[in-house]
ROZATOR-719746 format. One line per field, with one value per atom (N, C-alpha, C): residue number from 1; chain; atom name; x, y, z. Coordinates in steps of 0.05 Angstrom, whole numbers. Atoms other than C-alpha are relative to their C-alpha. Example, Ala and Ser with C-alpha at 12.3 -4.5 7.8 and 13.67 -1.06 7.14 Angstrom:
BEGIN
timi <- c(1	1	1	2	2	2)
kevex <- c(A	A	A	A	A	A)
sero <- c(N	CA	C	N	CA	C)
xx <- c(18	246	18	-16	273	-15)
yy <- c(-24	-90	24	-24	-21	22)
zz <- c(0	156	0	-1	143	14)
This chain:
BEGIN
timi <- c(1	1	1	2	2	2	3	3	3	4	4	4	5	5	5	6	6	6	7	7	7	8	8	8	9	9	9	10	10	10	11	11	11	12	12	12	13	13	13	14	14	14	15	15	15	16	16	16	17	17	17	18	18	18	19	19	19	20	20	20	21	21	21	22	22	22	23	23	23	24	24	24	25	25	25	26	26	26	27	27	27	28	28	28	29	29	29	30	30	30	31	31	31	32	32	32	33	33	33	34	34	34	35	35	35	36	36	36	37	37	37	38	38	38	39	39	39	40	40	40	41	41	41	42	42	42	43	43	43	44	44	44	45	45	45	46	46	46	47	47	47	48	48	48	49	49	49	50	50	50	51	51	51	52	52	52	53	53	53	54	54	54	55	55	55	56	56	56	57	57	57	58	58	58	59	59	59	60	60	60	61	61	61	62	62	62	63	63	63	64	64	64	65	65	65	66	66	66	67	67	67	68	68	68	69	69	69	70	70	70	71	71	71	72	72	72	73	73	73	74	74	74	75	75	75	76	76	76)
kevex <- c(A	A	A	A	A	A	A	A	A	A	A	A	A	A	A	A	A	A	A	A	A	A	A	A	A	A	A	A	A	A	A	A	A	A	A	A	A	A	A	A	A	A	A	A	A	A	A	A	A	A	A	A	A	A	A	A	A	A	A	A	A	A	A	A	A	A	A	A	A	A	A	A	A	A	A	A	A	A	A	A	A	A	A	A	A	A	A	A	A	A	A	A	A	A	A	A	A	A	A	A	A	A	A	A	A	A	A	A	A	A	A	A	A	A	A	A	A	A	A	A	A	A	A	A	A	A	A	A	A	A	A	A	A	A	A	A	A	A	A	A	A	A	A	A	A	A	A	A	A	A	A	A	A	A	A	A	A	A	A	A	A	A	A	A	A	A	A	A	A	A	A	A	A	A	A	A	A	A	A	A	A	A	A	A	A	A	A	A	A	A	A	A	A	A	A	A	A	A	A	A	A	A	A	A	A	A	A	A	A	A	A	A	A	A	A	A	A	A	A	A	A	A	A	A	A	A	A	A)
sero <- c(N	CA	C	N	CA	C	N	CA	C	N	CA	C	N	CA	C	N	CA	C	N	CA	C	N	CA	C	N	CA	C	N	CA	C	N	CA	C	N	CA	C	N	CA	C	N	CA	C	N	CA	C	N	CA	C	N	CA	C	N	CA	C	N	CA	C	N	CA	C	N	CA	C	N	CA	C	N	CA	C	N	CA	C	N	CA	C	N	CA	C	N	CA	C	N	CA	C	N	CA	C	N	CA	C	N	CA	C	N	CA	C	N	CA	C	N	CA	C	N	CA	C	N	CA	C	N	CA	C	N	CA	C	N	CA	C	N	CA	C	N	CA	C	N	CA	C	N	CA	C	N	CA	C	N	CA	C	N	CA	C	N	CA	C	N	CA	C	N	CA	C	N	CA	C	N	CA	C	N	CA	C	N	CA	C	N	CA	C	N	CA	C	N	CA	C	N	CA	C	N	CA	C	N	CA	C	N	CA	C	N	CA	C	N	CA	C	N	CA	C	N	CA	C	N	CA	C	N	CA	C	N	CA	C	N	CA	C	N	CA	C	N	CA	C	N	CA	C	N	CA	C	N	CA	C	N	CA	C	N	CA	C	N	CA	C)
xx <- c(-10	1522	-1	-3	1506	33	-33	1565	-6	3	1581	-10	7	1557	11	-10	1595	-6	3	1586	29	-10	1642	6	-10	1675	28	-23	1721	25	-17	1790	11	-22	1829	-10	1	1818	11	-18	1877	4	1	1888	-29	23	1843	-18	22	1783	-3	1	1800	-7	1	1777	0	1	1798	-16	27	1739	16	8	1741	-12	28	1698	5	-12	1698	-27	20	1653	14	-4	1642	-11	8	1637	2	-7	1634	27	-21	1698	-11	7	1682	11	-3	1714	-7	-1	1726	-25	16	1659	2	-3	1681	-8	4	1652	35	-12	1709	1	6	1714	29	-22	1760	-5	5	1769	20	-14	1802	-5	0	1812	3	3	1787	3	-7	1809	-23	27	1744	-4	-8	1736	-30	18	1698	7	4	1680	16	6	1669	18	-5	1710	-23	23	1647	1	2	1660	35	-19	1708	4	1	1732	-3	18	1689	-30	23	1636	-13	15	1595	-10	6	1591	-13	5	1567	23	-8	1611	-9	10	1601	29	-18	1647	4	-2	1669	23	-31	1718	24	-31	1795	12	-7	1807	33	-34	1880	11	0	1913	-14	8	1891	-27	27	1820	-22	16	1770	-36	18	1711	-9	11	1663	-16	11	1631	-31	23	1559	-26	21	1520	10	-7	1526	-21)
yy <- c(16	2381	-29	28	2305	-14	29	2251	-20	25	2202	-22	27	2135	-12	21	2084	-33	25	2016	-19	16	1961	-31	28	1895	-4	8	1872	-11	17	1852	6	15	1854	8	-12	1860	-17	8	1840	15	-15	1905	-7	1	1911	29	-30	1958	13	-12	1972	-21	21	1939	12	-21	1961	-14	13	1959	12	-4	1964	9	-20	2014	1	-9	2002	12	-23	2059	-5	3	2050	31	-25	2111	7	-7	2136	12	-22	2171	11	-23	2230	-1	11	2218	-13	23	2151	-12	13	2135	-35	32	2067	6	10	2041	-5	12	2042	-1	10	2009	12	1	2041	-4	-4	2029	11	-3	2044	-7	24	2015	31	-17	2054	-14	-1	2051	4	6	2037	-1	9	2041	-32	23	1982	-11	-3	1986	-32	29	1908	-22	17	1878	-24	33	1839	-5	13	1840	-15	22	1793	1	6	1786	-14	9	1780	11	-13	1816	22	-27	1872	23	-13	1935	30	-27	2008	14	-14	2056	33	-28	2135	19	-22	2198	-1	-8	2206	17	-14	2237	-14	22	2219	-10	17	2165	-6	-3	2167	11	-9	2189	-5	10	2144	-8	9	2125	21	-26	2179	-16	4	2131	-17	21	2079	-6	17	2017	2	1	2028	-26	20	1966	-22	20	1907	-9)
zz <- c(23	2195	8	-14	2195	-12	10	2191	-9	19	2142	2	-1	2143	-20	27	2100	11	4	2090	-10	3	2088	9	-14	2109	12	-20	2168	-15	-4	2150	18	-20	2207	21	-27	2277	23	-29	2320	14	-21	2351	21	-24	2420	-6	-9	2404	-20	21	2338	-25	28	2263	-18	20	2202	-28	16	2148	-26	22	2072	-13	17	2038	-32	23	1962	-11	15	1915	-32	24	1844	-11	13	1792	-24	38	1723	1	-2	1710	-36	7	1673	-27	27	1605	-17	13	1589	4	-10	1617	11	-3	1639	36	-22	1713	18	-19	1770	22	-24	1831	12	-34	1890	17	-37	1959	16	-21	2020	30	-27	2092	21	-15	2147	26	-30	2223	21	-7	2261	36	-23	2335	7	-9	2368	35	-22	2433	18	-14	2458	-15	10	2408	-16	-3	2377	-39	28	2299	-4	11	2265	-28	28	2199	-19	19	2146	4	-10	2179	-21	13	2148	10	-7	2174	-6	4	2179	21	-14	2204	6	9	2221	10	-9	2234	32	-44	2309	5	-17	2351	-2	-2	2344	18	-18	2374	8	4	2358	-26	25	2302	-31	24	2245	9	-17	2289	-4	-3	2267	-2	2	2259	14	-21	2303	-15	21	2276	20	-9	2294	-11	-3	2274	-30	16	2218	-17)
């Protein structure tokens, strides 16, 4: 089975090793047909510390890193 790949943006990364990204997805909803936009903030590992916020990343599925840590930012 492959793992996710999402796409977001850095806001925070004061923890050491960790940045948590922004993933927002737009969609029809099924009735009203109107376009909406959700997101949510994902817990990212990062090895070297090398993104910053405001950055743009990709993330993918990984091993848990800690409880809330299930993903690593693989490239920008």
């Amino acid at each position: 089975m492959s793992k996710k790949i999402l796409s977001g943006k850095v806001i925070k990364d004061q923890n050491s090793k960790t940045v948590v990204v922004l993933v927002k997805r737009k969609y029809m909803h099924s009735f009203f047909k109107k376009v909406i936009t959700s997101s949510k903030k994902y817990h990212a590992h990062d090895e070297k510390n090398k993104y910053k916020v405001g950055d743009n990343v990709n993330i993918i599925e990984s091993k848990p890193y800690s409880k809330k840590k299930t993903w690593e930012v693989i490239s920008n």
